[in-house]
NUMARVEX-433033 format. One record per residue: residue number from 1; residue in three letters; x, y, z of N, C-alpha, C, O in turn. Coordinates in nm, 4 decimals, padded with zeros to 6 digits. Atoms other than C-alpha are relative to their C-alpha. Example, Ala and Ser with C-alpha at 12.3 -4.5 7.8 and 13.67 -1.06 7.14 Angstrom:
2
- resi/resn/nxx/nyy/nzz/caxx/cayy/cazz/cxx/cyy/czz/oxx/oyy/ozz
- 1/ALA/00.0890/-00.1190/00.0000/01.2300/-00.4500/00.7800/00.0900/00.1200/00.0000/00.1936/00.1181/00.0665 $
- 2/SER/-00.0820/-00.1190/-00.0060/01.3670/-00.1060/00.7140/-00.0770/00.1090/00.0730/-00.0261/00.2198/00.0899 $
//
This chain:
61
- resi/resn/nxx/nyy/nzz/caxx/cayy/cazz/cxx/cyy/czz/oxx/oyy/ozz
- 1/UNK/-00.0827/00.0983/00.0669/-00.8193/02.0925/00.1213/00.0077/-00.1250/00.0868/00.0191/-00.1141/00.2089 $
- 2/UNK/00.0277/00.1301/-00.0430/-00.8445/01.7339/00.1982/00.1226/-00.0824/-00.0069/00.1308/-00.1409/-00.1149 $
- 3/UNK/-00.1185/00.1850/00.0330/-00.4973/01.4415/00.2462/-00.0365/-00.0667/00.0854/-00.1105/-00.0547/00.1830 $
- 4/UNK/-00.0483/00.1177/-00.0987/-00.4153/01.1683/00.3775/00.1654/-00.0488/00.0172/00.2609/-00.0562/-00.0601 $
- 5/UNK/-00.1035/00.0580/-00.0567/-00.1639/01.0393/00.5648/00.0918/-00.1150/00.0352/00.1320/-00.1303/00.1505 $
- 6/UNK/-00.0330/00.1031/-00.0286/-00.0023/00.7318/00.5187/00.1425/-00.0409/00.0230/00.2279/00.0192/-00.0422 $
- 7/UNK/-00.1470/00.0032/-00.0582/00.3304/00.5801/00.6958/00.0302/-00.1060/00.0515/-00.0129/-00.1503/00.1579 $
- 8/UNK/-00.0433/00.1067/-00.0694/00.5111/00.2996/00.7160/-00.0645/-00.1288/-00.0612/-00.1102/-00.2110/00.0183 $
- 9/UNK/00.0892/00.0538/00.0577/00.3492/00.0912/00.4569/00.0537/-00.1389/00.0008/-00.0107/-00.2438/00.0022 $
- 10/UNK/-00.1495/00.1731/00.0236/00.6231/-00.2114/00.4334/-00.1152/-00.0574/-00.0822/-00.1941/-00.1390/-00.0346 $
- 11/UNK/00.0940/00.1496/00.0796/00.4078/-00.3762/00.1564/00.1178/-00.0874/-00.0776/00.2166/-00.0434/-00.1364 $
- 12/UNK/-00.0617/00.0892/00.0457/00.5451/-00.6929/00.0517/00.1165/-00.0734/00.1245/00.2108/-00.1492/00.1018 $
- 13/UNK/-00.1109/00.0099/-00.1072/00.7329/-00.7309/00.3934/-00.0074/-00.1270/00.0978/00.0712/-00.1683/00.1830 $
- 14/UNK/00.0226/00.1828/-00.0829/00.5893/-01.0827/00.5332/-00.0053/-00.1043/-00.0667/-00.0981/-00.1443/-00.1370 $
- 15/UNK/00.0198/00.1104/00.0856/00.7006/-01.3616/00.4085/-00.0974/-00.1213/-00.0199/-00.1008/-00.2027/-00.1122 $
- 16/UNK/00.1598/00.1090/00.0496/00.3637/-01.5814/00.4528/-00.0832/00.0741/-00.0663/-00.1243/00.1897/-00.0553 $
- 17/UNK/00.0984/-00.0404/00.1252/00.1664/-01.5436/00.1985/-00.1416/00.0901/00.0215/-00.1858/00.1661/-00.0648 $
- 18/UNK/00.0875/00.0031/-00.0524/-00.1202/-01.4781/00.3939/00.0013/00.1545/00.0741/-00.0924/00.2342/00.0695 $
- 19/UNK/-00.0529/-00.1359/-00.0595/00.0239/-01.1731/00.5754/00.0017/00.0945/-00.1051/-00.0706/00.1906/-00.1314 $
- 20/UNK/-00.0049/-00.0879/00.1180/00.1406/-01.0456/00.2926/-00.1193/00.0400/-00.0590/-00.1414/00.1577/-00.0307 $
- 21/UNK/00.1591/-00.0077/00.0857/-00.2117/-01.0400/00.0877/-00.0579/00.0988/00.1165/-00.1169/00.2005/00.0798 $
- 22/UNK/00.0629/-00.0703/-00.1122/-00.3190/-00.8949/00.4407/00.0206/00.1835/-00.0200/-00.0587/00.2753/-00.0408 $
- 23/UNK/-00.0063/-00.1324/00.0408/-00.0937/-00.5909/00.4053/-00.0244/00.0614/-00.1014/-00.0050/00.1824/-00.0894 $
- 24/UNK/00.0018/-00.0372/00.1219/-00.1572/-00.5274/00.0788/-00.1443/00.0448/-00.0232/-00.1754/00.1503/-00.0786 $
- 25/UNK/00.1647/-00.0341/-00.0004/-00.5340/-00.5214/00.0946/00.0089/00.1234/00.0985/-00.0112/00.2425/00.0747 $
- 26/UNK/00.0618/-00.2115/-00.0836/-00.5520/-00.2482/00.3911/00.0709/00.0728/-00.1101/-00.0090/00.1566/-00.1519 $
- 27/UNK/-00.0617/-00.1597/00.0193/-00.2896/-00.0073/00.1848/-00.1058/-00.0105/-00.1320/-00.1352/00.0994/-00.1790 $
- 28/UNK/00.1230/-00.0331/00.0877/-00.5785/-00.1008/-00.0999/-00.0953/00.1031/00.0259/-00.1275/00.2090/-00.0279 $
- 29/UNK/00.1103/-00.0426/-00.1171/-00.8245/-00.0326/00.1607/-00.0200/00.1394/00.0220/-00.1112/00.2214/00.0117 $
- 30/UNK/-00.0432/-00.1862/-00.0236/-00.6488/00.2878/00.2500/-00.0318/00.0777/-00.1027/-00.0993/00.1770/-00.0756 $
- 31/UNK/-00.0388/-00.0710/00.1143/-00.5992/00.4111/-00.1227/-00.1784/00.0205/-00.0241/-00.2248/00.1340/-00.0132 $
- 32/UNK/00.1130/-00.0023/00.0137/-01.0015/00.2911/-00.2002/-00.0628/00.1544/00.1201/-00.1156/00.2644/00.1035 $
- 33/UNK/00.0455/-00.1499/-00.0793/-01.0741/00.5336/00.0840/00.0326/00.1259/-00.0163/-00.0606/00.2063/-00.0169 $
- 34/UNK/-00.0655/-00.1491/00.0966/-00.8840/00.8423/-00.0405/-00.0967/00.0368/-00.1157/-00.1657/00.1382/-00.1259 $
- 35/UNK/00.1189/-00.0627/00.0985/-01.0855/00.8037/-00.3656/-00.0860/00.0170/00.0362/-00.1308/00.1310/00.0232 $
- 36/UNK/00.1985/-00.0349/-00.1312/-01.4079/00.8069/-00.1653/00.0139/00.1087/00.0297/-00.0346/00.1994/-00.0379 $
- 37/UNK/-00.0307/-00.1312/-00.0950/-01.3227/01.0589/00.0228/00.0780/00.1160/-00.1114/00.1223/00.2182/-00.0590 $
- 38/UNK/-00.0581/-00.0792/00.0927/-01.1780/01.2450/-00.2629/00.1023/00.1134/00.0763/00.0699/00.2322/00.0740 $
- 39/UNK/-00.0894/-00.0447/-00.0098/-00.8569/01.3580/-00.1071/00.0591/00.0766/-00.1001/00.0510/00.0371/-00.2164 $
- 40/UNK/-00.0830/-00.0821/00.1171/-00.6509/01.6301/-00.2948/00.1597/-00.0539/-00.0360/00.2230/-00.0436/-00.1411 $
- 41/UNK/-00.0819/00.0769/00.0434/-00.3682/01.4324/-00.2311/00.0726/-00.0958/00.1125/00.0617/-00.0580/00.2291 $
- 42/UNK/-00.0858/00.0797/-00.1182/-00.1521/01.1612/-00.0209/00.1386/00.0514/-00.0102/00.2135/00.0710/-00.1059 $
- 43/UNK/-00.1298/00.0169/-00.0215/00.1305/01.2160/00.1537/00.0419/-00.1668/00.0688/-00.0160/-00.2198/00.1636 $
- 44/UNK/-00.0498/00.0917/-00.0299/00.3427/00.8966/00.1695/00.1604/-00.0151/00.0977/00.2750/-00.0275/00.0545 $
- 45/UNK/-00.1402/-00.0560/-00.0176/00.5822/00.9463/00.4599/00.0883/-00.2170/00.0387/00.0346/-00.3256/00.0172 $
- 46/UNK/-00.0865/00.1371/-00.0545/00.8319/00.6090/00.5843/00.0103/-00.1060/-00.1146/-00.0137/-00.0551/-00.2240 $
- 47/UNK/00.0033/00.1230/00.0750/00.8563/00.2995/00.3918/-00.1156/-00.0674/-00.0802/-00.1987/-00.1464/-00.0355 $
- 48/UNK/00.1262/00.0367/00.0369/00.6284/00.2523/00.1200/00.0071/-00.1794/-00.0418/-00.0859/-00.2555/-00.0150 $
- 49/UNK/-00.0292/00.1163/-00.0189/00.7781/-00.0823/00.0361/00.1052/-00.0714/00.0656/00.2042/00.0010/00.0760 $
- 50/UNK/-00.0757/00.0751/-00.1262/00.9788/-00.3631/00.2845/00.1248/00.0318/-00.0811/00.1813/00.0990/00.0052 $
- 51/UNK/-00.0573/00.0003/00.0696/01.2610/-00.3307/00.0111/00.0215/00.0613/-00.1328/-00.0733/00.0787/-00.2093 $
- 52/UNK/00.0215/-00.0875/00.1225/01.3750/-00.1505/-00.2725/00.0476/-00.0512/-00.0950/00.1297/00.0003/-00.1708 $
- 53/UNK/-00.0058/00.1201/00.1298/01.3716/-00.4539/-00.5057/-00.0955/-00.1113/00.0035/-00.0671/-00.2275/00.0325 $
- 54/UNK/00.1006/00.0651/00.0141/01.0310/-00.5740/-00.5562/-00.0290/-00.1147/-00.0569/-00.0082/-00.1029/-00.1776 $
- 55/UNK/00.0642/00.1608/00.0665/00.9089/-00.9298/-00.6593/-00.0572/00.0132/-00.1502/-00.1690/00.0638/-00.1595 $
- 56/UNK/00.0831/-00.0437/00.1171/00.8205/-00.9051/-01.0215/-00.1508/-00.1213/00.0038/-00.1689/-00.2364/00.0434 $
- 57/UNK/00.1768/00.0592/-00.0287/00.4184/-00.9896/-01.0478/-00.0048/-00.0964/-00.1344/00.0404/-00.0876/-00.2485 $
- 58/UNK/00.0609/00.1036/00.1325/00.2883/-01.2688/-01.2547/-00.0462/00.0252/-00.1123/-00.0991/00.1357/-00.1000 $
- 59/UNK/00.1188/-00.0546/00.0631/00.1092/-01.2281/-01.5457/-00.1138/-00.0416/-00.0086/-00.0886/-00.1603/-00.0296 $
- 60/UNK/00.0966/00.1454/-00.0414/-00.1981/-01.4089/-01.5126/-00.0843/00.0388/-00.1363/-00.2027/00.0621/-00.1117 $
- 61/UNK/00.1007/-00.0242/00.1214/-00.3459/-01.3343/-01.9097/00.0204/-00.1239/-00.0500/-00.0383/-00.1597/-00.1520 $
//
């Protein structure tokens, strides 16, 4: 049996823009790799986001 381990994710937790986009791509990064790797499943331990009242996303259609 195959996980992963991820911890401490704070996405959304820097307020430059630039940072932000940063963290957000590795926990992509991370997740893209799990499917690859066909994990059975993630454990998500610590802070998956900086806050527990997220930015609502644009719509861009």
């Amino acid at each position: 049996m195959k996980f992963a381990h991820l911890a401490d994710c704070h996405i959304g937790s820097w307020r430059d823009p630039k940072l932000r986009d940063t963290s957000t791509n590795a926990f992509c990064k991370a997740i893209d790799k799990c499917v690859k790797e066909k994990v059975d499943f993630i454990l998500i331990a610590g802070d998956l986001f900086n806050t527990s009242l997220q930015p609502k996303r644009q719509n861009n259609s």
